[in-house]
C-alpha angles and dihedrals in degrees: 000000000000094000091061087048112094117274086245081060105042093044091055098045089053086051097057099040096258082163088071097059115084088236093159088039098055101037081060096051087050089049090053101049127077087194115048088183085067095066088073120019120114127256130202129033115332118191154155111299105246117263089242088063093057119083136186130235112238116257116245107253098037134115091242094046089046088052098052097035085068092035081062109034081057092051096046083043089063085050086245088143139069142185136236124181121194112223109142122105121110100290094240106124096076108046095289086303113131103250092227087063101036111098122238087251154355084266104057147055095213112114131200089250085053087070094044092055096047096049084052090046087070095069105053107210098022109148110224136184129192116208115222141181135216091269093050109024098083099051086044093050094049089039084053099043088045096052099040089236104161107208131109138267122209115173130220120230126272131219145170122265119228137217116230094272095049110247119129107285104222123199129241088258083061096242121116115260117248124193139176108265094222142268087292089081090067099100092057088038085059097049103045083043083063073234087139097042092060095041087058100056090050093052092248099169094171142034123203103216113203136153127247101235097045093094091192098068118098141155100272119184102201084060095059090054097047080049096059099033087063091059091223128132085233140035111192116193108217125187123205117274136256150187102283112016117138119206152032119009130179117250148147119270122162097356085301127104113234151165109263121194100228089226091058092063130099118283095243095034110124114243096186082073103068100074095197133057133202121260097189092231101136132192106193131178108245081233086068098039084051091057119106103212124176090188091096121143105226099198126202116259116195107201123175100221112176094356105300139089117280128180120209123169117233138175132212134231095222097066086079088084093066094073104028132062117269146166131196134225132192117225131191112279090190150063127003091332099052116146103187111052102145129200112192105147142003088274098064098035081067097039096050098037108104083051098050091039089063099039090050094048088042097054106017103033084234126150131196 
């Protein structure tokens, strides 16, 4: 099937490890159902995580934050954390510019990858990664390269959409459409970046996951102590929920509590009853990140792409929380200490702009 595609094509999907995505596997699994959504929706009992699986952040100011926000400096200190940043996706939210690149506002200069980079500055030595995608990873690389900035890329994988009958969907332009099959890649992004193999030989233990575009997520000390101190693989922030938030939340299935995709749920379930939502803001053991799984959910994505209806198959970081041992921790949401300040389109850099504008000048010293 490759060889027929266009040597553009071939040559970028061998680029981006399009070899290590079940492409036959899953087109056949789409031929066979009536039903797509059923590839990936949830079975069993699904309810609110328990009360006793929920913990708190420690306030600033007080003796147990004190505690773990030396637990953690030391730990940083011993270069026992890393960073990864998620920037991959199609680049398609702010005019075709990568998101990491676009500014937080007509008015300024300053950049989503800017805060990024002075959060990271206060921690001289930390090792960081962005992940990219096909769509990112060359403007990151020769922003990088221009602007001597010394951290690390690591892409995510590429694959072909697919229209509902499973044939390859092309594009008007006649080319077959390629996308970024999601942050769940990023194990085996790590892995094929030689991301895991260097982070070994520095002593790296954890790696703090955020997106790009959630302003609120920093390197906290006091979190990587807390972290540790819970003994899990992962640590997940949550905030609390509210009317329309669309995404992860944490719940009970199988007698484990787990990240669930909400559109992985039932059809009836109701969603008002989970009171926290998943930030995506991930703290994971280097052991996990070092695993090779293949049981991997790959979910059903629906995209209109010129106009018309294309299929592409995705997974999800979060799932990794289904087979290793993780906790889960709420974080503010408001105020200075906000964790969880997204940015996902033009609409919400200019209604959250005043928030993340203080948030950005209190903790980062930055200015727009």
């Amino acid at each position: 099937m490759v060889e027929s595609l266009p040597e553009e094509t071939r040559a970028l999907l061998e680029r981006f490890h399009f070899d290590r995505i079940p492409f036959e596997a899953l087109r056949a699994k789409l031929r066979a159902t009536s039903d797509p959504e059923s590839l990936h929706r949830i079975e069993g009992s699904i309810t609110p995580a328990p009360d006793s699986a929920i913990f708190s952040a420690h306030g600033r100011g007080t003796d147990e934050h004190t505690a773990l926000d030396a637990h953690g400096r030391a730990a940083i200190a011993r270069g026992e954390l890393a960073v990864v940043i998620l920037a991959g996706g199609m680049a398609t939210r702010f005019g075709g510019v990568v998101k990491a690149l676009a500014t937080l506002g007509d008015d300024t200069s300053v950049r989503f990858l800017d805060t990024k980079l002075a959060d990271i500055d206060r921690y001289p030595g930390m090792d960081v990664t962005f992940m990219t995608s096909f769509a990112t990873h060359d403007a990151m690389q020769e922003a990088f390269v221009r602007e001597s900035v010394e951290h690390y890329l690591a892409p995510q994988f590429a694959s072909l959409r697919l229209q509902r009958d499973g044939s390859l969907f092309f594009e008007d332009d006649g080319l077959p459409s390629l996308y970024s099959t999601g942050h769940g890649d990023l194990p085996a992004a790590l892995q094929a970046s030689g991301t895991i193999a260097r982070w070994r030989k520095k002593g790296v233990q954890t790696a703090l996951i955020m997106n790009v575009d959630n302003l609120g997520a920093s390197v906290d000390p006091a979190l990587f102590g807390l972290h540790q101190t819970l003994d899990g693989t992962i640590t997940a922030e949550l905030v609390p929920k509210r009317p329309g938030d669309k995404g992860g939340v944490a719940a009970m299935h199988e007698g484990q509590v787990k990240l669930c995709e909400a559109f992985r749920l039932p059809k009836d379930f109701p969603h008002d009853k989970i009171p926290t939502f998943n930030t995506n803001t991930l703290w994971i053991n280097v052991d996990a990140l070092a695993r090779e799984e293949d049981r991997w959910t790959w979910c059903v994505a629906k995209k209109n792409v010129d106009g018309r209806e294309a299929i592409q198959f995705e997974r999800l970081v979060g799932e990794m929380t289904w087979w290793h041992r993780s906790r889960y921790v709420i974080v503010p949401r408001d105020g200075s200490e906000s964790r969880f300040l997204p940015v996902k389109d033009i609409v919400d850099l200019e209604q959250s702009r005043a928030q993340f504008e203080a948030v950005l000048h209190q903790r980062l010293g930055l200015k727009l």
